[in-house]
py3Dmol code that shows the C-alpha trace and the ligand (Angstrom):
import py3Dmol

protein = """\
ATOM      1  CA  UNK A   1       0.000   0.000   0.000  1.00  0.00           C
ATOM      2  CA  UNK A   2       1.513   2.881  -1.265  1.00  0.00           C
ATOM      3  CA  UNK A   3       0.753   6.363  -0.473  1.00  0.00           C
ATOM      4  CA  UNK A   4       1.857   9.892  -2.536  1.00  0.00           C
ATOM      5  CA  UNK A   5       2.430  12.950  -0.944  1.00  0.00           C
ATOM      6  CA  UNK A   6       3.552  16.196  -3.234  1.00  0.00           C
ATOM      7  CA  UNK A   7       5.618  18.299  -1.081  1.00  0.00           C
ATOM      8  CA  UNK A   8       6.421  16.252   1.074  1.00  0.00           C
ATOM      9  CA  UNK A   9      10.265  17.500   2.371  1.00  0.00           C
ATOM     10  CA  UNK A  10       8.756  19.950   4.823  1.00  0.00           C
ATOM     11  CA  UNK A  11       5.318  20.960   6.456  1.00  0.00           C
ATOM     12  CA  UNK A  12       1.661  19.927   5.873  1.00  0.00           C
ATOM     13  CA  UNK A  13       2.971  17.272   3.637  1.00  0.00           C
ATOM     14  CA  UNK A  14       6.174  16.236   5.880  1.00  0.00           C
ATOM     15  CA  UNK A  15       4.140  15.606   8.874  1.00  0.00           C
ATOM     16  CA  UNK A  16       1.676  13.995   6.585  1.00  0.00           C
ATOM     17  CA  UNK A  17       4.268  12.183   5.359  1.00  0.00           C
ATOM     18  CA  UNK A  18       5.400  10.778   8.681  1.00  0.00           C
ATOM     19  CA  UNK A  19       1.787   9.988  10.058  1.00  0.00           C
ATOM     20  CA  UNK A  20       0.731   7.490   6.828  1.00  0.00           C
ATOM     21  CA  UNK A  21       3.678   6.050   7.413  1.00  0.00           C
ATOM     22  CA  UNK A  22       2.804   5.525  10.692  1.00  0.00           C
ATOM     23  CA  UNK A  23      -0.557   4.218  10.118  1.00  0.00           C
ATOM     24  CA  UNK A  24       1.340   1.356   7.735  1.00  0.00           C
ATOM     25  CA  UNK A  25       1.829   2.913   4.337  1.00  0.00           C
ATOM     26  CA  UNK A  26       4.682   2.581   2.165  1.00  0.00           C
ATOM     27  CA  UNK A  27       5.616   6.645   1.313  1.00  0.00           C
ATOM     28  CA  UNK A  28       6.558   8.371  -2.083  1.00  0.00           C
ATOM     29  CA  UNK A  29       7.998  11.350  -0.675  1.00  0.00           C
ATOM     30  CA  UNK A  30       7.426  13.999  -3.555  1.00  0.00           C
ATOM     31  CA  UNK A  31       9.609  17.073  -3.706  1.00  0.00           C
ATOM     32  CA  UNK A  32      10.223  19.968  -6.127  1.00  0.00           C
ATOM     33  CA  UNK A  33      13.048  21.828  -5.025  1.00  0.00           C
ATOM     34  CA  UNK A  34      13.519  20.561  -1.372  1.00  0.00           C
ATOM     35  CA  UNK A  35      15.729  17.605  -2.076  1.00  0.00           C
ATOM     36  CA  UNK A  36      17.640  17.890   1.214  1.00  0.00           C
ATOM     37  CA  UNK A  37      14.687  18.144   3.317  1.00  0.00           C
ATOM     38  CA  UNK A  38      12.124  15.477   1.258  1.00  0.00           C
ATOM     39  CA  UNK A  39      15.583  12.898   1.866  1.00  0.00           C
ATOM     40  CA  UNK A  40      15.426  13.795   5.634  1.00  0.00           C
ATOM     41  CA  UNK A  41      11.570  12.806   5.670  1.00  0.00           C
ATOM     42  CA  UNK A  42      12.535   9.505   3.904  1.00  0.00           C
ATOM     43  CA  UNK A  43      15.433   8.757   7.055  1.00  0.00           C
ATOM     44  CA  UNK A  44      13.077   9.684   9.539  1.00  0.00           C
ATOM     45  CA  UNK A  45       9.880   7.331   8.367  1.00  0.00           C
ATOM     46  CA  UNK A  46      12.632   4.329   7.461  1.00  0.00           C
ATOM     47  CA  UNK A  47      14.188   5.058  11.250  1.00  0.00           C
ATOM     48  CA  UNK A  48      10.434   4.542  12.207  1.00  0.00           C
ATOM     49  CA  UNK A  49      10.791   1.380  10.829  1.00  0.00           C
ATOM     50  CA  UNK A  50       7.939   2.449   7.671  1.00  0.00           C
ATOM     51  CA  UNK A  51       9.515   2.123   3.784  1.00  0.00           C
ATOM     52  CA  UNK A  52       9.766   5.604   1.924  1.00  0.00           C
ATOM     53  CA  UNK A  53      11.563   6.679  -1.058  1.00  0.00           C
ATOM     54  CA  UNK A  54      12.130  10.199  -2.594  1.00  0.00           C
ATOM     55  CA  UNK A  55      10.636  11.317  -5.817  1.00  0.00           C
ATOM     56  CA  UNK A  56      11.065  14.771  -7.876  1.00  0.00           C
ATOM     57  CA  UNK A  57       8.109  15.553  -9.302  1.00  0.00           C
ATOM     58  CA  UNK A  58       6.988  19.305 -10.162  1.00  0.00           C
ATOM     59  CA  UNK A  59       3.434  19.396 -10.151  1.00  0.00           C
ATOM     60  CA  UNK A  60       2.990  22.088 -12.582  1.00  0.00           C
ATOM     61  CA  UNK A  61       5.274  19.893 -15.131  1.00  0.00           C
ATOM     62  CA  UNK A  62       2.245  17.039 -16.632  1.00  0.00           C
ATOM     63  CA  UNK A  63       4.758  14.759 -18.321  1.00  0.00           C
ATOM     64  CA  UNK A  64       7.069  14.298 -15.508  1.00  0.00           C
ATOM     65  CA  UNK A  65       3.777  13.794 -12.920  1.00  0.00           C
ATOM     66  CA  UNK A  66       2.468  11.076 -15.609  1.00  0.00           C
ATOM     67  CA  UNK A  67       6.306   9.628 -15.508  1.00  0.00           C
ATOM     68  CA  UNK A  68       7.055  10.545 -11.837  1.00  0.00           C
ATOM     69  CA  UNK A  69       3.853   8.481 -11.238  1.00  0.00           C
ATOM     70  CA  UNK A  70       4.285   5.590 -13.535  1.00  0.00           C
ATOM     71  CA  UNK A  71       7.924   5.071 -11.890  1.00  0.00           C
ATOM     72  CA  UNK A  72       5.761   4.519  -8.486  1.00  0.00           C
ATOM     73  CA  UNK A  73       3.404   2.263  -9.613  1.00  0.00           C
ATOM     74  CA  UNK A  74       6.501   0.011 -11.082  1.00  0.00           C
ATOM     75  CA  UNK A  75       8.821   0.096  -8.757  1.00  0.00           C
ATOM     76  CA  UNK A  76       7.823   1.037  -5.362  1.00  0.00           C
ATOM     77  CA  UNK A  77       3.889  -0.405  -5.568  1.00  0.00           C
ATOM     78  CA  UNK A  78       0.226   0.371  -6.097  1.00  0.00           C
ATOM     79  CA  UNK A  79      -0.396   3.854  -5.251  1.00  0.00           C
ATOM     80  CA  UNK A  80      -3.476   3.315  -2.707  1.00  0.00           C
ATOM     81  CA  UNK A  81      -3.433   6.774  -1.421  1.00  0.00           C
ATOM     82  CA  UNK A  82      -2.876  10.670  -3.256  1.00  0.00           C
ATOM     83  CA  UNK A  83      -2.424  13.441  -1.201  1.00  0.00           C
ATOM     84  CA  UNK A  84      -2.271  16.501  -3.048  1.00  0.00           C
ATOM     85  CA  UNK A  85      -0.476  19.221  -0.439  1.00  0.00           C
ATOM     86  CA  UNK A  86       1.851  21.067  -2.899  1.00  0.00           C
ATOM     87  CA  UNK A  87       1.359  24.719  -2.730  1.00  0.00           C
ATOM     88  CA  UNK A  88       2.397  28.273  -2.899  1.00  0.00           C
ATOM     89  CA  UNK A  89       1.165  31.216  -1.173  1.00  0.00           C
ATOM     90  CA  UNK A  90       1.610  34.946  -1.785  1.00  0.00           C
ATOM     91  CA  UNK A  91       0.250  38.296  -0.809  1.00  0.00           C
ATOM     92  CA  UNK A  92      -0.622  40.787  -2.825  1.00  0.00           C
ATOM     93  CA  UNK A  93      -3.537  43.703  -3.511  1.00  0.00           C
ATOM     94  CA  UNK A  94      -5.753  42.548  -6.416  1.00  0.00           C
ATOM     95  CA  UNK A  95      -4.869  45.069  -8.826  1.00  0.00           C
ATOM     96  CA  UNK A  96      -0.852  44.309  -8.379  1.00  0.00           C
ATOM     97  CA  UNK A  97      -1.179  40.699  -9.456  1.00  0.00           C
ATOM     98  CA  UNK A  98       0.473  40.223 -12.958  1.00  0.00           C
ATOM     99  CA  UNK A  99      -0.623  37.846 -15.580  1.00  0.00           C
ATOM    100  CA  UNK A 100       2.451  35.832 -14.360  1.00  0.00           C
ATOM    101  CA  UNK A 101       1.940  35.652 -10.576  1.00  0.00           C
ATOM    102  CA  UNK A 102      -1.952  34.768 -11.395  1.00  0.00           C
ATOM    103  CA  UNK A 103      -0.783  31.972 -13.639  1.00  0.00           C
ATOM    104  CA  UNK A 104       1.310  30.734 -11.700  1.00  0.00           C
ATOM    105  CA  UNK A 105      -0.659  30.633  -8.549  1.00  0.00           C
ATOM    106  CA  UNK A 106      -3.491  28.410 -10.609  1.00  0.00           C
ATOM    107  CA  UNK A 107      -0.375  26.215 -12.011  1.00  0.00           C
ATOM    108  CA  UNK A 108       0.650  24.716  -8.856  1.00  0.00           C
ATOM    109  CA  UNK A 109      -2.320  24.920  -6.479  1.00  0.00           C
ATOM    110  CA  UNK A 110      -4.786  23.956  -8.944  1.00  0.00           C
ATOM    111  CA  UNK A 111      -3.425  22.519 -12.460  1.00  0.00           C
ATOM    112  CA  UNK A 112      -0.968  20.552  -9.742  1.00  0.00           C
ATOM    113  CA  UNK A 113      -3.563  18.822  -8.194  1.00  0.00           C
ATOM    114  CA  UNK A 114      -5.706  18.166 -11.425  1.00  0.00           C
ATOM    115  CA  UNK A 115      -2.453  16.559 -13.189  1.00  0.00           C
ATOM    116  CA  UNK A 116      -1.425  14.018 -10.082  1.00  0.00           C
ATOM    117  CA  UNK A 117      -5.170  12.878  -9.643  1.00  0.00           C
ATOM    118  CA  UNK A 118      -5.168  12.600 -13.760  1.00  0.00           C
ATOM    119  CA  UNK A 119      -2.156  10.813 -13.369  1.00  0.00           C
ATOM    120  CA  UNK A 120      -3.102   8.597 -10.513  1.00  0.00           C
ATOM    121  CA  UNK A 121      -6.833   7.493 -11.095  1.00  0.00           C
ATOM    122  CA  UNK A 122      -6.290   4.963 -14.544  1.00  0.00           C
ATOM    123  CA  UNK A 123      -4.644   2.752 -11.703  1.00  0.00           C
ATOM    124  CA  UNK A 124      -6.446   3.164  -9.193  1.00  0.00           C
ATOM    125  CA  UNK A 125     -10.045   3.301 -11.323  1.00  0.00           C
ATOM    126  CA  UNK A 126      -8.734  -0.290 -13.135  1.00  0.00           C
ATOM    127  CA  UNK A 127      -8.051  -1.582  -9.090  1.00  0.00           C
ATOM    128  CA  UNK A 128     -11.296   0.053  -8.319  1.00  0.00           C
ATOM    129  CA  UNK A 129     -10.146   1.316  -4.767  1.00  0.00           C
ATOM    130  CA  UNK A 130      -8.249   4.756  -3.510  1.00  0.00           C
ATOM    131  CA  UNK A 131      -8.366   7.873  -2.033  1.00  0.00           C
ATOM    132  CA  UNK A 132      -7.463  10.738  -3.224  1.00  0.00           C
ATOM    133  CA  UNK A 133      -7.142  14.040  -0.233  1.00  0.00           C
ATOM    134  CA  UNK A 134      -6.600  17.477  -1.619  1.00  0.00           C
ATOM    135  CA  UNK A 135      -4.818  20.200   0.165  1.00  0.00           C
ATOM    136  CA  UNK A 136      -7.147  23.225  -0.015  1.00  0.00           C
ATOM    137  CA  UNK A 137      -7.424  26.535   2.584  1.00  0.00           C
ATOM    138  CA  UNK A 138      -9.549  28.442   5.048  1.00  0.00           C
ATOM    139  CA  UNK A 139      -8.939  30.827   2.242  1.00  0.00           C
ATOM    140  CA  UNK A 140     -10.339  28.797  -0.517  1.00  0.00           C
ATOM    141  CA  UNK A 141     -14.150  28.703   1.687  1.00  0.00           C
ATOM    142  CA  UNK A 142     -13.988  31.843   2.906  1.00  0.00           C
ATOM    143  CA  UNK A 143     -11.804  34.486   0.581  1.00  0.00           C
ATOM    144  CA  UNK A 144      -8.655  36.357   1.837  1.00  0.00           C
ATOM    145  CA  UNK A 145      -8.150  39.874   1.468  1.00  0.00           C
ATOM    146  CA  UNK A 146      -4.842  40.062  -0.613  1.00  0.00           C
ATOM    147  CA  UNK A 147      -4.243  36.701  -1.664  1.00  0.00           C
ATOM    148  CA  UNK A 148      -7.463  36.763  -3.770  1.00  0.00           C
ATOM    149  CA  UNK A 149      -5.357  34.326  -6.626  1.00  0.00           C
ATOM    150  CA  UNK A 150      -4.565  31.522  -3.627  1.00  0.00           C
ATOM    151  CA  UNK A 151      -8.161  32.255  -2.654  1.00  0.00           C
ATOM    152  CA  UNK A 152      -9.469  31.366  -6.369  1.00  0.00           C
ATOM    153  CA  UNK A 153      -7.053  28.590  -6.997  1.00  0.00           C
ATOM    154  CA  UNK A 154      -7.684  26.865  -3.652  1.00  0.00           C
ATOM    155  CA  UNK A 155     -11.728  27.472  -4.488  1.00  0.00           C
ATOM    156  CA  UNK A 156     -11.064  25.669  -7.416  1.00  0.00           C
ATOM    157  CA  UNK A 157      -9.248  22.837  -5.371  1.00  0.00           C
ATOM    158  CA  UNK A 158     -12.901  22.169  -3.704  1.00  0.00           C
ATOM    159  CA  UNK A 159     -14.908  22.155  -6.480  1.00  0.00           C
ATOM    160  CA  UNK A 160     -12.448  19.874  -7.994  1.00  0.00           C
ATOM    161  CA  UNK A 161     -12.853  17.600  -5.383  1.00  0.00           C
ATOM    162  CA  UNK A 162     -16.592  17.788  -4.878  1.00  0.00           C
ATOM    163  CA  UNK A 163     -17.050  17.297  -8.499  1.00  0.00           C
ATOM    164  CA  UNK A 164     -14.445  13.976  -9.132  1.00  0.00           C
ATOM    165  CA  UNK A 165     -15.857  12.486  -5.939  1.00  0.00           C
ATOM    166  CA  UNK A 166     -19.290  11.602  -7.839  1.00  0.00           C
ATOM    167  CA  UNK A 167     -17.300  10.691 -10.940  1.00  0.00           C
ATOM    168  CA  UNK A 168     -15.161   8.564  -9.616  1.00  0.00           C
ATOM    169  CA  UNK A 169     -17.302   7.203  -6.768  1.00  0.00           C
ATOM    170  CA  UNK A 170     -18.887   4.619  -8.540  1.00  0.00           C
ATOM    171  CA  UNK A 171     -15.288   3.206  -9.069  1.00  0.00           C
ATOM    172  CA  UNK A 172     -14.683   2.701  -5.352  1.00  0.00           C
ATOM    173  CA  UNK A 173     -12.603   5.799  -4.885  1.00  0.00           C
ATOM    174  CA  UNK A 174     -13.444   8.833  -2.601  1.00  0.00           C
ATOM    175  CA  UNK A 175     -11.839  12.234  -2.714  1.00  0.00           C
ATOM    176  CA  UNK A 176     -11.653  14.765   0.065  1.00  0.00           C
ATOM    177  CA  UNK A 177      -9.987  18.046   1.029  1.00  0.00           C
ATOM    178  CA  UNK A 178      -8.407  19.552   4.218  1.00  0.00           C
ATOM    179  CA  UNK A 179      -8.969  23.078   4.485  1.00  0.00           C
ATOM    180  CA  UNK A 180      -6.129  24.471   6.746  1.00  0.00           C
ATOM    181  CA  UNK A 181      -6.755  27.941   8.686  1.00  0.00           C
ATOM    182  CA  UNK A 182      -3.763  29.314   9.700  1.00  0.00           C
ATOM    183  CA  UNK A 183      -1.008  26.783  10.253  1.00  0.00           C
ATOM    184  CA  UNK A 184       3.078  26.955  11.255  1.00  0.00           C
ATOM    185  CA  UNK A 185       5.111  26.307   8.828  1.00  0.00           C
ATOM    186  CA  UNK A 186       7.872  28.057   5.865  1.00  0.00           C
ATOM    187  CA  UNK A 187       4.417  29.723   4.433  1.00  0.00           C
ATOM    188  CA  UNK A 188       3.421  31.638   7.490  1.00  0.00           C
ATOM    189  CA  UNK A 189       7.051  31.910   8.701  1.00  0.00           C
ATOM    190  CA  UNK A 190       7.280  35.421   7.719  1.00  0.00           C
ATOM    191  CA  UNK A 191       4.418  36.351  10.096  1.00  0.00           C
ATOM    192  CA  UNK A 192       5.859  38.594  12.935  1.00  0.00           C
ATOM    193  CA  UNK A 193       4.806  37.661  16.397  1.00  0.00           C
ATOM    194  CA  UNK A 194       2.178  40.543  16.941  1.00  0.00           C
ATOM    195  CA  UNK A 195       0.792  38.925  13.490  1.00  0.00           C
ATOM    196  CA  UNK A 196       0.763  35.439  14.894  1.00  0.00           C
ATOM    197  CA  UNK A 197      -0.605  36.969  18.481  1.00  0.00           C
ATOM    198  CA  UNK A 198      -3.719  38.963  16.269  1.00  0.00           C
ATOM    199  CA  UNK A 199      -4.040  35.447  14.519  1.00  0.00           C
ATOM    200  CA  UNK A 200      -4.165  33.707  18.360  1.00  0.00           C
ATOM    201  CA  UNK A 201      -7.312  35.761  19.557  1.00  0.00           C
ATOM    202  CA  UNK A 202      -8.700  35.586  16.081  1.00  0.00           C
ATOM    203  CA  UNK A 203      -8.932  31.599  16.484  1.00  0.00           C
ATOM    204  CA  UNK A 204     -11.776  30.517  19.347  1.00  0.00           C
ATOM    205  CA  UNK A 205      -9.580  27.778  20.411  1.00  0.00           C
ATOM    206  CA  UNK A 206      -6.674  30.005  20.943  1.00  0.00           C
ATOM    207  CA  UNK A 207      -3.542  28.681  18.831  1.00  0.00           C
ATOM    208  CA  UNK A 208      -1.749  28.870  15.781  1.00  0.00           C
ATOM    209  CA  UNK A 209      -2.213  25.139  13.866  1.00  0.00           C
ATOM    210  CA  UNK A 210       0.761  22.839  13.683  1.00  0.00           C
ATOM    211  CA  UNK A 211       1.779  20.366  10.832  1.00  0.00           C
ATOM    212  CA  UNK A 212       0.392  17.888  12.636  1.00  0.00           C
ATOM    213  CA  UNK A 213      -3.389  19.403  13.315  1.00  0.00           C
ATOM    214  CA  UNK A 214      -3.804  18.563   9.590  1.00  0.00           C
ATOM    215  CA  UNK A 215      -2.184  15.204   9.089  1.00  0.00           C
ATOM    216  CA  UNK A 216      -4.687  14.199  11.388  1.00  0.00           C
ATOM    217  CA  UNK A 217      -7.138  14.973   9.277  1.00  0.00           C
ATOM    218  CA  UNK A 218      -5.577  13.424   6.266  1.00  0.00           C
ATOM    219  CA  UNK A 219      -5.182  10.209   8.008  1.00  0.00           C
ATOM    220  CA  UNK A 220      -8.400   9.750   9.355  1.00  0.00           C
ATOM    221  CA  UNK A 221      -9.855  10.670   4.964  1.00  0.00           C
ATOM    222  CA  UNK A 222      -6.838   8.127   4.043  1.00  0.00           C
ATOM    223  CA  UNK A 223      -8.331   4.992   6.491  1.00  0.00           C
ATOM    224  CA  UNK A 224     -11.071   2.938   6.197  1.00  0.00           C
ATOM    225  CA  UNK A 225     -12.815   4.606   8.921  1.00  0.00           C
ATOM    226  CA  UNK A 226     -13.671   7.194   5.906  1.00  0.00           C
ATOM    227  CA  UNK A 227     -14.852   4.412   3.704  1.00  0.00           C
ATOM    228  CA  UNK A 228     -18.328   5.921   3.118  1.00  0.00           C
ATOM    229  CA  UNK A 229     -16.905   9.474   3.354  1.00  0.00           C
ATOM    230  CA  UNK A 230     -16.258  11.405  -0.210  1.00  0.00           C
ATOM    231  CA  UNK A 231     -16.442  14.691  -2.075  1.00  0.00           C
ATOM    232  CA  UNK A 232     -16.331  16.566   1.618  1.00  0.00           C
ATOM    233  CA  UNK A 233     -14.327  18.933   2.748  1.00  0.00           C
ATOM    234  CA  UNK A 234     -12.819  19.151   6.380  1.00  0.00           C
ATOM    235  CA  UNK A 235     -11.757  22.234   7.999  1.00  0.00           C
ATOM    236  CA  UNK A 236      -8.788  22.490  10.203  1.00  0.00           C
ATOM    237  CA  UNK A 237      -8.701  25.356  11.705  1.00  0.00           C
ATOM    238  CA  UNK A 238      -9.342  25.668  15.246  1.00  0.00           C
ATOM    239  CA  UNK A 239     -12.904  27.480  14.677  1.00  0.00           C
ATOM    240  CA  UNK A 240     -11.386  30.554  13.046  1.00  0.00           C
ATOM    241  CA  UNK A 241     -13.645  31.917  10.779  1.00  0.00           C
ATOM    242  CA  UNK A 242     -16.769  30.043  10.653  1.00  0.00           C
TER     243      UNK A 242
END
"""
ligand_1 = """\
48
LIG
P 5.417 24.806 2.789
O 6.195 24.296 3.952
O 5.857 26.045 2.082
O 5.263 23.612 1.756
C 4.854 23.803 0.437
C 5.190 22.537 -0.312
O 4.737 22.667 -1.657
C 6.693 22.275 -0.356
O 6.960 20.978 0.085
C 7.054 22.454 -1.832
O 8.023 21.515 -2.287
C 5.744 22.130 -2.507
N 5.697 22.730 -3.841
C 5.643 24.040 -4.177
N 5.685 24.163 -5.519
C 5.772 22.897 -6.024
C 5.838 22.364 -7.331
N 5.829 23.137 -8.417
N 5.894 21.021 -7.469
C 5.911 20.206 -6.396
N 5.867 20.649 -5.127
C 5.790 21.988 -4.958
O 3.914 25.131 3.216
P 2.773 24.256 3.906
O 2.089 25.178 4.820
O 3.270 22.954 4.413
O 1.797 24.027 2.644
C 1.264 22.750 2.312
C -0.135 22.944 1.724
O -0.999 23.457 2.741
C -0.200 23.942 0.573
O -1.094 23.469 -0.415
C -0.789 25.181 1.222
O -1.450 26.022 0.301
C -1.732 24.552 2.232
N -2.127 25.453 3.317
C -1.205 25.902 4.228
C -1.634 26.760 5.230
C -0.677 27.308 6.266
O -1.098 28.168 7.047
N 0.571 26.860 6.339
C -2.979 27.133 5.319
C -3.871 26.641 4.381
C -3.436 25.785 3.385
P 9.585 21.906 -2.483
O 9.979 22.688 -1.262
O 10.254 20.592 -2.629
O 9.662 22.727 -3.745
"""
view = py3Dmol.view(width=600, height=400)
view.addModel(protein, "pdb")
view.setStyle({"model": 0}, {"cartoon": {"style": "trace"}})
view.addModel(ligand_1, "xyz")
view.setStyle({"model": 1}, {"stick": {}})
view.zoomTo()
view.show()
């Protein structure tokens, strides 16, 4: 049983990384441009005494996800698990956002997760079993002042989901999202700590999320306790917002 996580050297998807390993899955640890760090998250889950194995794979890049993903099915096993967490982040007032930082925004947060669930579902459709769990945001339910591309890109990321769960339902395969709120890691890392304190009273239960908050999530839409579970979309947040 093998499970793919994009982005998987640091964060949401190292820490997601580390808890499906945990819960018995064999990891494809998918990185773009954090080969140190997605080699480190391999160590740590084979020190846990799980199987991993590092894979570069740009999300925005089709042919080497269709490649990157055919490589896994042949020689590391069948993919029983997708976890789409790549993503980038960036602030910006509406009318500054180029043609370039727009396109780009929709090319890994959105096009990203489209081509790896493309890529993924002939095998898992012709098994007829697997779950697929996208990364989305508080920002894709609600809207974010200033980040109004991520917002539309990670709006797009639910639809997606809600939309290829009754597709591909009738094929035995579910697909979820996890929609973070505000959560510690390299994107939110430039935050300064009156930021992160406004962000604190902002959220009823009274923290800033950790890595962790959300693999939780993703494990519990990745088990079989989520068997009958699909096309929903989980927020992670610690009540902010709602
Ligand atoms: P992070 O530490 O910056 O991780 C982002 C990950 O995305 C990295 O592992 C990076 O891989 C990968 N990535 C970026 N561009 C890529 C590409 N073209 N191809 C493949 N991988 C690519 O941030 P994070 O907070 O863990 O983010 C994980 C997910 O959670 C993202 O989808 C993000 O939008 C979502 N999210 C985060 C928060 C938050 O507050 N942190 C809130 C809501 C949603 P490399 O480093 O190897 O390039």
């Amino acid at each position: 049983m093998v499970a793919v996580i994009t982005g998987a050297g640091k964060g949401i998807g190292r820490a997601s990384a580390l808890r499906l390993a945990g819960d018995g899955y064999k990891i494809a640890v998918c990185y773009n441009r954090s080969k140190e760090a997605a080699k480190k998250t391999v160590s740590d889950i084979i020190l846990s005494g799980a199987k991993a194995k590092a894979y570069r794979l740009d999300v925005t890049d089709s042919e080497n996800v269709n490649s990157v993903i055919a490589d896994i099915e042949k020689d590391f096993g069948e993919i029983e698990v997708l976890v789409n967490n790549a993503g980038i982040a960036e602030q910006s007032l509406f009318t500054d956002i180029t043609d370039e930082m727009w396109q780009k925004m929709i090319d890994v947060n959105l096009s990203g997760a489209f081509y790896c669930s493309r890529a993924v579902l002939p095998y898992m459709i012709h098994r007829k079993r697997g779950k697929i769990v996208n990364i989305a945001s508080i920002w894709g339910e609600t809207g974010g002042s200033c980040e109004v591309h991520y917002s539309a890109a990670k709006a797009g990321v639910i639809g997606m989901t809600k939309a290829l769960a009754k597709e591909v339902g009738p094929s035995g395969i579910t697909v979820n999202c996890v929609s973070p709120g505000v959560i510690l890691t390299d994107m939110t890392s430039h935050f300064d700590e009156s930021t992160i304190n406004g962000l604190k009273d902002e959220t009823p239960l009274g923290r800033i999320g950790m890595p962790e908050d959300v693999a939780g999530a993703v494990s519990f839409l990745a088990s079989a306790d989520a068997d009958f579970i699909t096309g929903q979309n989980i927020s992670v947040n610690g009540g902010m917002n709602i």
